[in-house]
C-alpha positions as a Markdown table, in Angstrom:
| # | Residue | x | y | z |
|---|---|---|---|---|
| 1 | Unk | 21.1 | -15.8 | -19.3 |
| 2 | Unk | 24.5 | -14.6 | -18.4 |
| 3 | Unk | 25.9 | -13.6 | -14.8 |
| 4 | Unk | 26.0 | -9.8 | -16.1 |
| 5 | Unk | 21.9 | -10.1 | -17.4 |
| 6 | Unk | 20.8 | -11.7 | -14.2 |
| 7 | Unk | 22.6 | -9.1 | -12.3 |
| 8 | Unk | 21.2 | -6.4 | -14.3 |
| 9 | Unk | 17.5 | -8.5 | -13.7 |
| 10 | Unk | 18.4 | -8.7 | -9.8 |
| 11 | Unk | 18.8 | -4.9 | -9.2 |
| 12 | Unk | 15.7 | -3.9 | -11.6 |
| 13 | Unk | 13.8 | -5.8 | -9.1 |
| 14 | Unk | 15.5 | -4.5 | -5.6 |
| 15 | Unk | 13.3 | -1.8 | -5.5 |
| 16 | Unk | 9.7 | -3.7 | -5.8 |
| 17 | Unk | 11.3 | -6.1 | -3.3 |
| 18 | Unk | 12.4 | -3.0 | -1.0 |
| 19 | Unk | 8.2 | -1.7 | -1.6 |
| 20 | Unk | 6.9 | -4.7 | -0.6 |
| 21 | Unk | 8.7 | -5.9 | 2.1 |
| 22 | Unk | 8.0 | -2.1 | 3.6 |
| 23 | Unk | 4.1 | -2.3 | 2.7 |
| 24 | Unk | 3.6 | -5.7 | 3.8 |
| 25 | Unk | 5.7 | -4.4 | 7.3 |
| 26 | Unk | 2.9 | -1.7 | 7.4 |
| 27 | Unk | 0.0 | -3.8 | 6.3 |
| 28 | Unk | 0.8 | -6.2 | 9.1 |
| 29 | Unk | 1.1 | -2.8 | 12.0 |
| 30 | Unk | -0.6 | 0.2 | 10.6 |
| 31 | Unk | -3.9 | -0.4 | 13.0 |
| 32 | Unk | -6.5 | 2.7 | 13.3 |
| 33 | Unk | -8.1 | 2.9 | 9.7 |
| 34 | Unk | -7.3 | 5.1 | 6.6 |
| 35 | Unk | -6.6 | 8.5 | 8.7 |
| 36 | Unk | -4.2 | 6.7 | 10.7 |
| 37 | Unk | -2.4 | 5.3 | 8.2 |
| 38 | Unk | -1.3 | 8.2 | 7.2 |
| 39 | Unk | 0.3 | 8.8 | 10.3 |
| 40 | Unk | 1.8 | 5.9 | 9.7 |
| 41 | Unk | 3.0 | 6.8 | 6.1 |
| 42 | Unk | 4.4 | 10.0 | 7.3 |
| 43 | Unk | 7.1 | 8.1 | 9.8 |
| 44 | Unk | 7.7 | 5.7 | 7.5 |
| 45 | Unk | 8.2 | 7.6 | 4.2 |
| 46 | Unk | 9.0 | 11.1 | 5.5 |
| 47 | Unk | 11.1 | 10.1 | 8.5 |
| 48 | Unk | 12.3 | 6.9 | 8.8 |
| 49 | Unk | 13.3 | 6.0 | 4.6 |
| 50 | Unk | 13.3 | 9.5 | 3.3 |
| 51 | Unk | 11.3 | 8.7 | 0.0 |
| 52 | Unk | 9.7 | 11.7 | 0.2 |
| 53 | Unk | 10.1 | 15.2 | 1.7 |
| 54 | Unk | 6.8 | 16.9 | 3.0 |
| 55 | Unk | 6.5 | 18.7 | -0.2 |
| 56 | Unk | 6.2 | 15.5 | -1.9 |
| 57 | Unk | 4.2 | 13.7 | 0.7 |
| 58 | Unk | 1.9 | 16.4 | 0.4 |
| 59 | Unk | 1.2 | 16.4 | -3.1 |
| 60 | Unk | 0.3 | 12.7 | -2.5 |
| 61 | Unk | -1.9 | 13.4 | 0.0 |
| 62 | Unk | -4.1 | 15.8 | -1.4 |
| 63 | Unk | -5.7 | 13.6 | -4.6 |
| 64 | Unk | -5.9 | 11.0 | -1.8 |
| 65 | Unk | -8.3 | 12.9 | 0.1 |
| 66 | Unk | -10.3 | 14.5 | -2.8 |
| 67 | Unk | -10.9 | 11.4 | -4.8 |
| 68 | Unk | -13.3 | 8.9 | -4.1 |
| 69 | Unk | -11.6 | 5.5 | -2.5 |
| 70 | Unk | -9.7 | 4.2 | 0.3 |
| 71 | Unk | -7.9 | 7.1 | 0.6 |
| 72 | Unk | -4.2 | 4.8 | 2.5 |
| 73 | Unk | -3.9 | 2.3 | 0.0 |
| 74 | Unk | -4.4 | 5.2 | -3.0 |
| 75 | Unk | -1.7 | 6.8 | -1.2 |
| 76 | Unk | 0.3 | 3.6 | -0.8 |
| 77 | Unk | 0.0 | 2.6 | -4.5 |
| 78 | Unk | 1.1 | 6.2 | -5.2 |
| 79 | Unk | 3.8 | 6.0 | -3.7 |
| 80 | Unk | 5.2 | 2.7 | -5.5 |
| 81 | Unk | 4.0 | 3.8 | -8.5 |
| 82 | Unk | 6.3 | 6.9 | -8.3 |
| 83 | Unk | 9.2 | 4.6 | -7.3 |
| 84 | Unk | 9.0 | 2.1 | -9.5 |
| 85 | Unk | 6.4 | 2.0 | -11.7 |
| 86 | Unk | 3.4 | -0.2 | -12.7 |
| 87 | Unk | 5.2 | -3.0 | -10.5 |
| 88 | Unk | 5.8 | -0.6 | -7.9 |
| 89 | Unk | 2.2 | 0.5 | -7.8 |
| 90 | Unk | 0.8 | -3.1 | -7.3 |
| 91 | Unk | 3.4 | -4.2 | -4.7 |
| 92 | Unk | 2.6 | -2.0 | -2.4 |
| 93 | Unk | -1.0 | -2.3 | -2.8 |
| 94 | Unk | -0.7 | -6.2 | -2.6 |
| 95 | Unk | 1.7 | -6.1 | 0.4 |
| 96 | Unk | -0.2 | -3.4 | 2.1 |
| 97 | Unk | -3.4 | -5.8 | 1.6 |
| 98 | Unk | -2.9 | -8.8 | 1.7 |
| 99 | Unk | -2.5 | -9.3 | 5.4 |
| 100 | Unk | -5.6 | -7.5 | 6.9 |
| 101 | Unk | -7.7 | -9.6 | 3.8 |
| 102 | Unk | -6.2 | -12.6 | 5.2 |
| 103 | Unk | -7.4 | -11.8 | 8.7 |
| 104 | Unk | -10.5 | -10.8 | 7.8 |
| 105 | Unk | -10.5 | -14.1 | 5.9 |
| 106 | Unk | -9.3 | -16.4 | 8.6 |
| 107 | Unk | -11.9 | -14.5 | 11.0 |
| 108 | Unk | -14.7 | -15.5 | 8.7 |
| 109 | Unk | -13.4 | -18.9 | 9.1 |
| 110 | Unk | -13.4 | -19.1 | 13.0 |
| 111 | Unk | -15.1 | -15.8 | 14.2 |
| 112 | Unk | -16.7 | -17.9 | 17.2 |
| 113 | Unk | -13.4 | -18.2 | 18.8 |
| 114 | Unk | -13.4 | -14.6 | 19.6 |
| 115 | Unk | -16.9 | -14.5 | 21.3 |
| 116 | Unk | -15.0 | -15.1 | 24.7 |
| 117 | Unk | -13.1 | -12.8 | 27.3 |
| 118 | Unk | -10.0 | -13.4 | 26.3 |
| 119 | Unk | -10.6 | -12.5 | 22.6 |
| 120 | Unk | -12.6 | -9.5 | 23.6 |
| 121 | Unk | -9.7 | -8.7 | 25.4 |
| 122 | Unk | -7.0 | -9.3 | 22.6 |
| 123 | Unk | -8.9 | -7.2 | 20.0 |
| 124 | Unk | -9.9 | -4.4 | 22.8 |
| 125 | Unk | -6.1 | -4.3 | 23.3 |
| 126 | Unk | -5.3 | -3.9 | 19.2 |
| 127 | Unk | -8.0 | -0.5 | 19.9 |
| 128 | Unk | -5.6 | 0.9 | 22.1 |
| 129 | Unk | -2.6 | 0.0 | 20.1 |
| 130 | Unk | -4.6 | 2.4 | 17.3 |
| 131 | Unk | -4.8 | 5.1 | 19.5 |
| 132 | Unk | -1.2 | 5.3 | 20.6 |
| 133 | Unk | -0.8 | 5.0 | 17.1 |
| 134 | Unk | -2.9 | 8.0 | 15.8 |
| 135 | Unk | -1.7 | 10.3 | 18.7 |
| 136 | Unk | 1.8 | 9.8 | 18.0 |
| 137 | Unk | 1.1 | 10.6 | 13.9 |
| 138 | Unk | -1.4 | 13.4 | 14.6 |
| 139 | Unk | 2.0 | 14.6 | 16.6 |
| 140 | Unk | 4.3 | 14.5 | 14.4 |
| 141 | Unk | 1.9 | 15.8 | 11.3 |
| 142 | Unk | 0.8 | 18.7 | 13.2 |
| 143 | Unk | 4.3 | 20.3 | 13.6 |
| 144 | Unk | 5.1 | 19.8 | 9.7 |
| 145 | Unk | 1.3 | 20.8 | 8.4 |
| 146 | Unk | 0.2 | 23.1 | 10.4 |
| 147 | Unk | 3.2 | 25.1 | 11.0 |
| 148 | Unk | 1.7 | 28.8 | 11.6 |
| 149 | Unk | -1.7 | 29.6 | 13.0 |
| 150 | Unk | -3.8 | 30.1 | 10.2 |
| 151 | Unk | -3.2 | 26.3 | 9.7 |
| 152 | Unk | -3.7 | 25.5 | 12.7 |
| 153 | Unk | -7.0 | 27.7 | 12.8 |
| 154 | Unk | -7.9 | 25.5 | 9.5 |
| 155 | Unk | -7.2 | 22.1 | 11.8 |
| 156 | Unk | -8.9 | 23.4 | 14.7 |
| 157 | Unk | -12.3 | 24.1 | 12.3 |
| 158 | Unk | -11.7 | 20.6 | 10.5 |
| 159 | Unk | -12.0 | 18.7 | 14.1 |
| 160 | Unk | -14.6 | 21.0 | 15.1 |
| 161 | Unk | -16.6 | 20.3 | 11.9 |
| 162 | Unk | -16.5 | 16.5 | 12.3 |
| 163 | Unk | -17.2 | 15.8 | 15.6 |
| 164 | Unk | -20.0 | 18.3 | 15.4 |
| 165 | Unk | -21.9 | 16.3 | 12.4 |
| 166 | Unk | -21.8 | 12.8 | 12.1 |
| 167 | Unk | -22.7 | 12.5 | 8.3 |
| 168 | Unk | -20.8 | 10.4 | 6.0 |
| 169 | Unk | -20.3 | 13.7 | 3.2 |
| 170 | Unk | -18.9 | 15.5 | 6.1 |
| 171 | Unk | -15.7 | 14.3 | 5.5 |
| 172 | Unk | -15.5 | 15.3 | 2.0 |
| 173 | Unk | -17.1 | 19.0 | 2.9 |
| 174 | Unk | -13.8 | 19.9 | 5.6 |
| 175 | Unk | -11.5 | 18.8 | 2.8 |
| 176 | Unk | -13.3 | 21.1 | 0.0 |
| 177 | Unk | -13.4 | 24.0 | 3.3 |
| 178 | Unk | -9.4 | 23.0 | 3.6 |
| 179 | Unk | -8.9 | 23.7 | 0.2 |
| 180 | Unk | -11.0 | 27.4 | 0.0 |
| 181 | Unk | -9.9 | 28.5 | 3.4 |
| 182 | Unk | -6.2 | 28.1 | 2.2 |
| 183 | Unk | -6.5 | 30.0 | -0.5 |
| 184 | Unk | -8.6 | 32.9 | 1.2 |
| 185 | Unk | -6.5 | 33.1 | 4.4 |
| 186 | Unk | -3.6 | 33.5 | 1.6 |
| 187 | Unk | -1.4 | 30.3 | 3.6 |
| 188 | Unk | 2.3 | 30.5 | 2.7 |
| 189 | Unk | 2.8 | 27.1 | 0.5 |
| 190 | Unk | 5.7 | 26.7 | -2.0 |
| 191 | Unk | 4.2 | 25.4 | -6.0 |
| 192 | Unk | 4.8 | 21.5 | -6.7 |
| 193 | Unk | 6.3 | 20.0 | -9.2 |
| 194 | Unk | 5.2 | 17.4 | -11.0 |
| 195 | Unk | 4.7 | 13.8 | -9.6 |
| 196 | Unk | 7.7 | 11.6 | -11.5 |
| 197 | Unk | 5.5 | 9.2 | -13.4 |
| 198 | Unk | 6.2 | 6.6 | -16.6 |
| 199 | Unk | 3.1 | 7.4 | -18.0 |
| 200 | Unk | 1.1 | 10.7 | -19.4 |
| 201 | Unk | -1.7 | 12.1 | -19.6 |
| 202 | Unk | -3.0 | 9.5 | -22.4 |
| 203 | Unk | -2.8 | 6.6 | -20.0 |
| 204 | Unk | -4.4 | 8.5 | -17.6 |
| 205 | Unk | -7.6 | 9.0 | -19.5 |
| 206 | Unk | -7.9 | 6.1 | -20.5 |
| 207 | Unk | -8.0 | 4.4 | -17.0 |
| 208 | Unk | -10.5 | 7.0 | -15.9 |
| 209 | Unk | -12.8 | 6.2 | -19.0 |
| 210 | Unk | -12.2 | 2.0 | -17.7 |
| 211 | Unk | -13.6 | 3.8 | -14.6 |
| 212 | Unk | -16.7 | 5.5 | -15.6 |
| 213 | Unk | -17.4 | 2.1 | -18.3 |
| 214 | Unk | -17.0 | -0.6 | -15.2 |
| 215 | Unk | -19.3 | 1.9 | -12.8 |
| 216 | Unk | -22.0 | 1.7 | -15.6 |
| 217 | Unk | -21.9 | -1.7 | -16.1 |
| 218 | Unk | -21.8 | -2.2 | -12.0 |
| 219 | Unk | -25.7 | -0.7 | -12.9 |
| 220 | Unk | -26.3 | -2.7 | -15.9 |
| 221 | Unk | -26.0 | -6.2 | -13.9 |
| 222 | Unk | -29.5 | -8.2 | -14.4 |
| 223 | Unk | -30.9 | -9.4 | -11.4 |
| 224 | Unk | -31.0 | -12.9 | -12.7 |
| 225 | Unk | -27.0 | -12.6 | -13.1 |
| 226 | Unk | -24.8 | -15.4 | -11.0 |
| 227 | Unk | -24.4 | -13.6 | -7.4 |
| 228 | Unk | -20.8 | -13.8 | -7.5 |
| 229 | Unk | -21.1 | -10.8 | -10.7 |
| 230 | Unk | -23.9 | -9.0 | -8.8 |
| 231 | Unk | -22.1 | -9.0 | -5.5 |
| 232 | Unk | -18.8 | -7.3 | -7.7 |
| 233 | Unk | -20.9 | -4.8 | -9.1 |
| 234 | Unk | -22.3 | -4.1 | -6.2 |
| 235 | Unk | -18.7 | -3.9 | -4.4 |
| 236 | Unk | -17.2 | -1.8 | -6.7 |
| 237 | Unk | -20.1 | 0.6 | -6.8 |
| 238 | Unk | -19.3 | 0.6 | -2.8 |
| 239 | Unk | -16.1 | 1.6 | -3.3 |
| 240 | Unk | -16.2 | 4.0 | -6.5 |
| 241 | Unk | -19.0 | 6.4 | -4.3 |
| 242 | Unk | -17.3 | 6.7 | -1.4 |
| 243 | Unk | -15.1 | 9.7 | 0.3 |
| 244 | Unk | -13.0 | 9.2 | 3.1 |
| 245 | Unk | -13.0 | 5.5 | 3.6 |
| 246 | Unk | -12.6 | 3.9 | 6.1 |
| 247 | Unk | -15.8 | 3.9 | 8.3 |
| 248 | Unk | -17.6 | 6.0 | 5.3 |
| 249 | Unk | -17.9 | 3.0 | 3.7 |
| 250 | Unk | -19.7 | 0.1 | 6.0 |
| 251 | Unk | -23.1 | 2.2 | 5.5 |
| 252 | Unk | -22.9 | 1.1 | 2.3 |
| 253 | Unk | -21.8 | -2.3 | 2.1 |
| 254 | Unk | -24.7 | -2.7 | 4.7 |
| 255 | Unk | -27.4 | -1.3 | 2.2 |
| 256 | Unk | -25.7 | -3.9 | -0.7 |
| 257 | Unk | -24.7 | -7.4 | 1.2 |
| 258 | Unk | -28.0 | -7.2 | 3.7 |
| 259 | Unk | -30.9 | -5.9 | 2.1 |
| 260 | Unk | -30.9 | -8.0 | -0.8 |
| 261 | Unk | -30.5 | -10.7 | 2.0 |
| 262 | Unk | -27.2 | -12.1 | 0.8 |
| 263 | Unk | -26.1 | -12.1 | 4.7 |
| 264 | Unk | -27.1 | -11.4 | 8.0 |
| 265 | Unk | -27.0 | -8.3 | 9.9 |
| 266 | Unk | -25.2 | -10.5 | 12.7 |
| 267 | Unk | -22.7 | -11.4 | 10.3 |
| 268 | Unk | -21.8 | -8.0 | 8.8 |
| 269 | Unk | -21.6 | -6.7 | 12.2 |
| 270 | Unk | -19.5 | -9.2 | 13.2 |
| 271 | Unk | -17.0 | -8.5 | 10.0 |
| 272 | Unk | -17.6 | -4.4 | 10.7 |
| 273 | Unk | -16.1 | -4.8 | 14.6 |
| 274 | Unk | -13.6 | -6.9 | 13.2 |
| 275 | Unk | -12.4 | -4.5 | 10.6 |
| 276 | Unk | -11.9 | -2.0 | 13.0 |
| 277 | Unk | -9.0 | -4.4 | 14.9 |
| 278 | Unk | -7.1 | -5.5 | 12.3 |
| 279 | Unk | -4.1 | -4.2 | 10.3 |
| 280 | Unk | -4.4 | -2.3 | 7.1 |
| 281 | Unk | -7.1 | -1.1 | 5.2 |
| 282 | Unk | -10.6 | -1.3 | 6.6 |
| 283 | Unk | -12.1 | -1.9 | 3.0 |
| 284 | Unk | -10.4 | -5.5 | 3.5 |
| 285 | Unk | -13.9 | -5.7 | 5.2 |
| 286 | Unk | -15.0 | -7.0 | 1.7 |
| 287 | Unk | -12.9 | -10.3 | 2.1 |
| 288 | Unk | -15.1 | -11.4 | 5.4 |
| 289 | Unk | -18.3 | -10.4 | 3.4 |
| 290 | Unk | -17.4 | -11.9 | 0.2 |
| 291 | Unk | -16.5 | -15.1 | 2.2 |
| 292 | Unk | -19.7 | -15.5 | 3.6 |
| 293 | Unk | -21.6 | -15.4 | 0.2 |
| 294 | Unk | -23.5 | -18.5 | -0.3 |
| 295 | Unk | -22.2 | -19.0 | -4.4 |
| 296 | Unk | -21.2 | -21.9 | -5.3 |
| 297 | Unk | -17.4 | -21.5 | -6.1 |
| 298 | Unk | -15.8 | -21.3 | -2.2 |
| 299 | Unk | -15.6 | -19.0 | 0.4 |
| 300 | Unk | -11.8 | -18.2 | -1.0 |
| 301 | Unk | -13.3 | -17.0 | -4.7 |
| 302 | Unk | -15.9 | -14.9 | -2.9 |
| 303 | Unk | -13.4 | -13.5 | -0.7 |
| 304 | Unk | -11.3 | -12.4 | -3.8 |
| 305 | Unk | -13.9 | -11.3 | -5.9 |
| 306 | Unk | -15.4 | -8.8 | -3.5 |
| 307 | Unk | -11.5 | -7.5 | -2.3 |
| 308 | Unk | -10.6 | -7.0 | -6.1 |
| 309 | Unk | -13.7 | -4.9 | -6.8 |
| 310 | Unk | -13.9 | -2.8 | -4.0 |
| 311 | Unk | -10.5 | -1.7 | -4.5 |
| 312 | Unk | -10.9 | -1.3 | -7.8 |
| 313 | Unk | -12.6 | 1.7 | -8.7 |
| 314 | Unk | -10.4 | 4.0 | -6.5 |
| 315 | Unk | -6.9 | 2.5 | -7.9 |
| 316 | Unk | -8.4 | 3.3 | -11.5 |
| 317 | Unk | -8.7 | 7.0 | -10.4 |
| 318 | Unk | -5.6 | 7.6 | -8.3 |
| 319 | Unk | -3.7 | 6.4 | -10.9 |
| 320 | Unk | -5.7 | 8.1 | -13.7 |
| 321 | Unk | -5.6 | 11.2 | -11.9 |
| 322 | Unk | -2.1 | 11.3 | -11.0 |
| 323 | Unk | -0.7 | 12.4 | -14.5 |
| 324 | Unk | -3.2 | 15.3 | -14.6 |
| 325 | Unk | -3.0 | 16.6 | -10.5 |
| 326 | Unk | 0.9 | 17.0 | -11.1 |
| 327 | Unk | 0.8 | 19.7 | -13.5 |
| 328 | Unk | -2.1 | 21.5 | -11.2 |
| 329 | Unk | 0.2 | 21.0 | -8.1 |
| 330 | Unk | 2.9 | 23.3 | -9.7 |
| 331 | Unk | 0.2 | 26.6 | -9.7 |
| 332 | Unk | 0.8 | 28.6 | -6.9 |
| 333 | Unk | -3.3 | 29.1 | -6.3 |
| 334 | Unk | -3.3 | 25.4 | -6.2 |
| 335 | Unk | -0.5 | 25.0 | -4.2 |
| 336 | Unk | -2.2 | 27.2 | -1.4 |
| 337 | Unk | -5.6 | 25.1 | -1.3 |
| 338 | Unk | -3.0 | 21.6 | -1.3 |
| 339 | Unk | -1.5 | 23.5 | 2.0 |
| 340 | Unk | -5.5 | 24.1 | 3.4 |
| 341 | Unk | -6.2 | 20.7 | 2.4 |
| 342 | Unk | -3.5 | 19.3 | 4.4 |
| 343 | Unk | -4.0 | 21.0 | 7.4 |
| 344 | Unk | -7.5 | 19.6 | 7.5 |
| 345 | Unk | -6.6 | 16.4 | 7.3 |
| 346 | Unk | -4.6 | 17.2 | 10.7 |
| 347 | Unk | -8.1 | 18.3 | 11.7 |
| 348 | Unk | -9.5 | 14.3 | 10.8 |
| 349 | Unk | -6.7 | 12.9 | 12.3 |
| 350 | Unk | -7.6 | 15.0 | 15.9 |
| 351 | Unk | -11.8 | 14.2 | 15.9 |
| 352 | Unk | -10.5 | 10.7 | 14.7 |
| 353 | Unk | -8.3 | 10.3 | 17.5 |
| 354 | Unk | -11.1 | 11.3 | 20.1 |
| 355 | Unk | -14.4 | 9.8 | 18.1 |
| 356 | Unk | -14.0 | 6.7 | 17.5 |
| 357 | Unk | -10.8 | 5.6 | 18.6 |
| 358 | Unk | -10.8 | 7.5 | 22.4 |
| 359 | Unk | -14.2 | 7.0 | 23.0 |
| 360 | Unk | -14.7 | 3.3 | 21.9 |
| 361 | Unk | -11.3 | 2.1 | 23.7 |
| 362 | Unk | -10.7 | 4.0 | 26.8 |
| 363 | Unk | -13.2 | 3.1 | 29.2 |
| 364 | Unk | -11.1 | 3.0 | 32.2 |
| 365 | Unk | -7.9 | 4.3 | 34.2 |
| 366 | Unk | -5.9 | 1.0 | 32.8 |
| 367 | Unk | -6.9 | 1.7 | 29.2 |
| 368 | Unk | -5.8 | 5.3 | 29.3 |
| 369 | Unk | -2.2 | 4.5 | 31.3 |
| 370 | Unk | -1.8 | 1.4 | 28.7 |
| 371 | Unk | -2.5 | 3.9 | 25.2 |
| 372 | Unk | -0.1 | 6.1 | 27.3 |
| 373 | Unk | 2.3 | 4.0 | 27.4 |
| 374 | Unk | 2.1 | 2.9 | 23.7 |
| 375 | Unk | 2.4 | 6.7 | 23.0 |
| 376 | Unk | 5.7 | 7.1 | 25.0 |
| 377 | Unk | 7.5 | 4.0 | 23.4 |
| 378 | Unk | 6.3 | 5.5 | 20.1 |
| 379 | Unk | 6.8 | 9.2 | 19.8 |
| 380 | Unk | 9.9 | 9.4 | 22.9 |
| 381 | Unk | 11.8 | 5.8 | 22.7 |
| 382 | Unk | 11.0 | 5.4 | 19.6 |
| 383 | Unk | 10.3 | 2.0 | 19.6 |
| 384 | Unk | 8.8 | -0.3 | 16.5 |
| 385 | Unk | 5.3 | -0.6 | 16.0 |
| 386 | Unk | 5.5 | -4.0 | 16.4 |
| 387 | Unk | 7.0 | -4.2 | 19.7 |
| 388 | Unk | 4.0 | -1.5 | 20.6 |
| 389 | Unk | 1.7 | -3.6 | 19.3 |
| 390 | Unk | 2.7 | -6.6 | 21.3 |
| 391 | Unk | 2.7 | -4.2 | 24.4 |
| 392 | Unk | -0.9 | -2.9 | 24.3 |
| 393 | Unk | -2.4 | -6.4 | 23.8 |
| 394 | Unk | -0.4 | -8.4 | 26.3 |
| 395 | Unk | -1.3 | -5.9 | 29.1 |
| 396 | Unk | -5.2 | -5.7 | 27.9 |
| 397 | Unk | -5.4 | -9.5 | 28.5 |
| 398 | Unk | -3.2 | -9.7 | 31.6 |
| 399 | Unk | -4.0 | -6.8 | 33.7 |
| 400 | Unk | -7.8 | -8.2 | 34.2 |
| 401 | Unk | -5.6 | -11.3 | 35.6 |
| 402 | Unk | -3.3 | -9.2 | 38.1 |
| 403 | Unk | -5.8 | -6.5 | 38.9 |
């Protein structure tokens, strides 16, 4: 290969470098679940690199929320997708990944070391870093979505709505009431364009057919089948059926990994608190699960297996979707219900920042002037998440020692 060739080779491949260095930053920070991550997102892609403008993170957003799947790493793959393709797309999911499937892996391994105070202490103080985290997004998302009151009055009905019924569709119903009440209360939104893909509309039937074919065969699985292909079926059916996310999705798992008895309630709790601590998205649950299998091919091939096929299913439809959603973004009908939709997802972030984030993780004065202080460094000094992060957890496992 000559100098000018491997030059040519180097720069092709600066920007999947650039993604996953940035998603593997955010996969190893981004604490509070999927609605937080998009907090998250929107500092990171909106203000910090300028990827995208709000117009464009918007039109992300919206077939985020409305498709089944984990709704921050369909937006994360979206967003490398449009920057650099297929290889784009799946650096950013890996890199976004990979870090909280590792934890969850490596808690699998040694989750007794965390039954003491200290570890209590060390994941309480990872809660509190979330909820700096998802006050400072819901902030900064509030000011840019909801910028005129009947937006906000869409927002204000969102939070209202979720905290008021604790029902896994209810997440799904404020986005579909985001959509009609921003086309009935006529919200001012400007038409999209189309999202800058390197792929039509042919590709994207086809991967929503490899969808609907690999969901039927999920069914089709004999009983008698090796438990590593049941327990994929029965992970990608988990993550194919699910809206929101997130916490939507532990119900779920729960009714596939325990009642056929493949683990113990004690152990999926165990993974389910964990998931809540870590980094990244909370379907990386499925790595702790899968690890605890009892097949006969490791606890690492069970880990993969059940990552891969819970994550499936949704990258399948983003990605099939994508081609199709661009061209119903640039109707101004459309555009209006995108504009609704958006301000309801401000909505989620507010009832997620009180329920469960608030009321699991400040129970005293020194939890609430701790998450304050992780607010200030964020959203006034405008300090790194990381350095945030370090913050909230050294003080949760001193202050019990100076107090």
């Amino acid at each position: 290969m000559s100098f000018e060739n491997a030059a040519d080779a180097l720069r092709a491949r600066r920007p999947v470098l650039e993604i996953f260095l940035t998603f593997l930053r955010l996969g190893l920070s981004s604490f509070g679940g999927p609605i937080a991550h998009l907090g998250y997102f929107h500092r990171e892609f909106v203000k910090r690199k300028r990827w995208l403008d709000e117009a464009g993170y918007a039109r992300i957003l919206a077939p985020c929320q409305f498709l089944p799947g984990p709704a921050s790493s369909q937006f994360g793959f979206s967003v490398g997708l449009q920057r650099a393709g297929w290889r784009g797309g799946l650096a950013a999911f890996c890199a976004f990944t990979l870090p909280s499937a590792l934890l969850m892996l490596g808690f699998a391994a040694c989750r007794t070391s965390f039954d003491g105070a200290r570890g209590q202490a060390l994941l309480h103080g990872l809660k509190l870093v979330a909820a700096a985290v998802v006050a400072q997004g819901l902030v900064a998302m509030a000011r840019t979505l909801t910028p005129d009151w009947p937006r906000r009055l869409i927002a204000v009905l969102a939070a209202a709505a979720m905290l008021s019924v604790a029902a896994p569709w209810m997440q799904f119903a404020v986005i579909v009431l985001g959509a009609a009440l921003g086309t009935r209360l006529q919200v001012e939104a400007q038409p999209g364009n189309p999202l800058p893909l390197n792929y039509g509309r042919r590709t994207g039937g086809i991967l929503l057919g490899a969808f609907g074919v690999l969901l039927l065969a999920s069914w089709l699985i004999p009983p008698t089948a090796p438990l590593l292909l049941r327990a994929a079926g029965a992970f990608y059916r988990a993550g194919a059926l699910v809206f929101g996310g997130g916490h939507v999705v532990l119900p779920l798992l729960r009714e596939a990994v325990v009642a056929p008895g493949w683990l113990s309630d004690d152990d999926f709790l165990a993974g389910y608190g964990a998931a809540q601590a870590m980094p990244g998205p909370m379907f990386s649950v499925a790595s702790f699960l899968g690890a605890h299998l009892q097949q006969p091919y490791g606890e690492i091939c069970g880990a993969l297996t059940a990552t891969l096929a819970i994550f499936l299913p949704g990258l399948l439809l983003i990605a099939g979707a994508l081609p199709y959603w661009g061209r119903l973004a640039a109707n101004p009908r459309v555009a209006r219900a995108l504009a609704g939709v958006n301000a309801a997802v401000v909505g989620l972030i507010a009832a997620a920042l009180y329920d469960p984030l608030w009321s699991t993780s400040v129970k005293s004065l020194a939890d609430f002037l701790i998450a304050l202080a992780g607010f200030l460094l964020l959203a006034v000094a405008r300090a790194p998440v990381l350095l945030v992060v370090v913050f909230c957890v050294a003080a949760e496992v001193v202050w019990p020692v100076i107090a």
